[in-house]
N, C-alpha and C positions, 0 to 999 in steps of 0.2 A: 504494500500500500504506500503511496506517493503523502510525503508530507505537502501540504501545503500551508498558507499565510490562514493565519486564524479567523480572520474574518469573513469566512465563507458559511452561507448555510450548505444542506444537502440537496438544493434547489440545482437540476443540471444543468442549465443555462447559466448559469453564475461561478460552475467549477469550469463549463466550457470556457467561458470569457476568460474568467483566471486561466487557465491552462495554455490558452493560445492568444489570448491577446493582452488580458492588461500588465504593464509594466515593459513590454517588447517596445523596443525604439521603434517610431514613423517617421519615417522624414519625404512621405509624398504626402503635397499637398490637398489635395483627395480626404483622404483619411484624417488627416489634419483637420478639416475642416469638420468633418463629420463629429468628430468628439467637441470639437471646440461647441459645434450646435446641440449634442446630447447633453454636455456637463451645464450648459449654460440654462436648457431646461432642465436639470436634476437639478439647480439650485432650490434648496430648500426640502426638498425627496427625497428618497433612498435611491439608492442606484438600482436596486434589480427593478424597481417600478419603469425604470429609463430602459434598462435591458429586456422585460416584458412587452414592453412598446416601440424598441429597437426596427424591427420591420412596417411599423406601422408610420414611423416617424421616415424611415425610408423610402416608400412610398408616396407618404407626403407630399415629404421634400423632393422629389423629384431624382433621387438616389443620391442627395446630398451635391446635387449640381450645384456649389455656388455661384455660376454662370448666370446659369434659368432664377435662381432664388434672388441674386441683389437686381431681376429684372422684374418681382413680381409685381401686378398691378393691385392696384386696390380691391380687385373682386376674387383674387386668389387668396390673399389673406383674411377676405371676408370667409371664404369657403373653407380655409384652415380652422378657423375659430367653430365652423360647427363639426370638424373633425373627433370623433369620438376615440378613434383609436389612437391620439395623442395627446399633450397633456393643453389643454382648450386657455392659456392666458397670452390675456392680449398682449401684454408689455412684451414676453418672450418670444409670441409668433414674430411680433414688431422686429425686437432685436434680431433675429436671423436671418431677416432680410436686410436691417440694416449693416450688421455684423460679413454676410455676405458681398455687399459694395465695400466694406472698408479692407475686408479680406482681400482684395483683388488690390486697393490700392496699395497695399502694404508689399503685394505682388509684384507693382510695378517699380517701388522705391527699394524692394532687397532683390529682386530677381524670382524671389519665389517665398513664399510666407515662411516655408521650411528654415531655409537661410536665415529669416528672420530670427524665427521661434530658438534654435538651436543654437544662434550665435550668442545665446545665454550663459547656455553652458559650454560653450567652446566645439559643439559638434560632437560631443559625445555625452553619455547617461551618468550623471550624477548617483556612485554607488552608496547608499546609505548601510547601515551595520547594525537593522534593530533587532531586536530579541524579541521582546511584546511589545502589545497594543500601545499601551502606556508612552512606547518612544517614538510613537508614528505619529509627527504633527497634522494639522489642519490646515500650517499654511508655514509660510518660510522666507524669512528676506528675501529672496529671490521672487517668490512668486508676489511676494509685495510691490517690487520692482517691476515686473513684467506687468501687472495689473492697473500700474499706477502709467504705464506706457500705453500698452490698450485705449483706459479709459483715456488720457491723452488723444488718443488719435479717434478715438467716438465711439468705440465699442463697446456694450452694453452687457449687463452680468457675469461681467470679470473679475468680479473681486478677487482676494487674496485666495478664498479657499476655493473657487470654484476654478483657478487659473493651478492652483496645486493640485487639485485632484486630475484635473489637466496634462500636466506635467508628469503624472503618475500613472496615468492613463499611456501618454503614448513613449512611454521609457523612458522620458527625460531624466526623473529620478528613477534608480531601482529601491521599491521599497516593501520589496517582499521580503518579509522576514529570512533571516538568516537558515533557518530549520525547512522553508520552503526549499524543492527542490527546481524550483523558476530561480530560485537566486543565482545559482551557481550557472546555470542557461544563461543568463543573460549578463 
């Protein structure tokens, strides 16, 4: 049996995610994008509710095309809000469109948001060395920084902790417990 990070239930969708994607470095922008719009609605929810509705918010959005998204008209974000299989608030439909234009300009001033995102950490995963729950923050001068540059440039529910769990999400940090067997993978 595979140890893994303590914070998992027995729920399969959530050992999947762990198992093959959270804490693994992304560096296309694609994907990038995609969690930056999941974590940005999971502010304030749990994540499996995010990961439950993962397909749902895929289709949505249009497979996470930020292209088609910072083009939506006023009557597709009308039609998102009576979306039942995502999470229905206005301010955060709002931000992912908005969040989607600014992505693109950030696109055009680093060469690619990746570039961007990464040149944080120097282009590679910040390895963390925690044992428990206890020594896994919320949020991290870093991600204070990166959040206070976001909201800078107009992007909307970046706070500190929703830009670390971000960060955690696409391997920036590794902060899979040490006893995890993702740690020594990654």
């Amino acid at each position: 049996m595979k140890n893994r990070c303590f914070w998992l239930n027995k729920d399969e969708i959530y050992i999947k995610y762990h198992d093959s994607e959270w804490g693994t470095p992304v560096y296309d922008d694609e994907t990038l994008f995609e969690f930056l719009v999941l974590e940005t609605f999971q502010a304030g929810l749990s994540w499996i509710t995010i990961l439950k509705k993962r397909e749902n918010f895929r289709k949505a959005f249009d497979n996470f095309d930020y292209q088609k998204i910072a083009k939506y008209p006023e009557s597709k974000y009308e039609s998102l809000l009576q979306d039942a299989g995502i999470i229905r608030n206005k301010l955060k439909i709002r931000s992912a469109i908005t969040n989607a234009q600014l992505f693109m300009e950030v696109q055009n001033e680093f060469g690619s948001f990746s570039k961007f995102i990464w040149s944080y950490v120097d282009g590679k995963p910040i390895l963390n060395r925690f044992h428990k729950k206890e020594e896994i923050p919320a949020t991290a001068a870093l991600s204070d920084m990166i959040s206070k540059d976001l909201k800078k440039r107009g992007f909307k529910f970046v706070g500190s902790t929703v830009i670390y769990a971000f960060m955690q999400a696409t391997g920036m940090v590794n902060d899979h417990t040490k006893d995890c067997f993702k740690y020594k993978e990654i």
